[in-house]
C-alpha positions in Angstrom: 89.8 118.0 86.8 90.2 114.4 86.9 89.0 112.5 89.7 92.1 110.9 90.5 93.6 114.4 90.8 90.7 116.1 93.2 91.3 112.9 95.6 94.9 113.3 96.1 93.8 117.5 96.5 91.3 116.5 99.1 93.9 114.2 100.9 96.5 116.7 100.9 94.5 119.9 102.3 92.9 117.1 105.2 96.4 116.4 106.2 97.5 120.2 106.2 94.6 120.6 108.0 94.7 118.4 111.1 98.5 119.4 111.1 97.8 123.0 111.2 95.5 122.5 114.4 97.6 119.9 115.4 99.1 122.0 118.6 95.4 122.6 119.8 94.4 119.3 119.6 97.6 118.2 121.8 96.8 121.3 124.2 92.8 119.6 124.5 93.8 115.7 124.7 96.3 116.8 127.3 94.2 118.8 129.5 96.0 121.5 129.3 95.1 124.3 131.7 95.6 127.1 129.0 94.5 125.0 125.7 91.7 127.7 124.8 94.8 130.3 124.0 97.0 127.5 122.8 93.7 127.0 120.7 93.8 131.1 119.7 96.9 130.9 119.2 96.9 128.5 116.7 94.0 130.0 114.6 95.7 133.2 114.5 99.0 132.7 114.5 99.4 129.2 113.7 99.7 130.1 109.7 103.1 131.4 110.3 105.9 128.6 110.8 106.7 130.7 114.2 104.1 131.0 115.7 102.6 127.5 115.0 105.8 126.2 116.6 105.7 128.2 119.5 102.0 126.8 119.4 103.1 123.5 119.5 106.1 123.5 122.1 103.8 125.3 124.2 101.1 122.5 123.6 103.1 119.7 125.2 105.3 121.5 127.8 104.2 122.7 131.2 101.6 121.0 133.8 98.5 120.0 133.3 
């Protein structure tokens, strides 16, 4: 492979991977009190569109 080629493949999988964690990583800068399921959540669920959105509107609504 080109070099050229395995940067842009290396750029693409970082970026799918900080958006896949992306709900946990709201959950911990918030302080959220449940952010270690939010966090679980995410990990096991968060590979489905469903439950990576429920993830994430869980992530930034209730208290802190």
């Amino acid at each position: 492979m080109p070099a050229d080629e395995m940067n842009w493949m290396s750029g693409y999988s970082f970026a799918v991977g900080i958006l896949y964690v992306l709900p946990a990583v709201i959950g911990f800068l918030r302080f959220h009190r449940r952010r270690w399921a939010i966090l679980m959540l995410t990990l096991s669920l968060g590979w489905t569109v469903v439950g990576w959105i429920v993830a994430l509107i869980w992530s930034i609504s209730g208290r802190r």
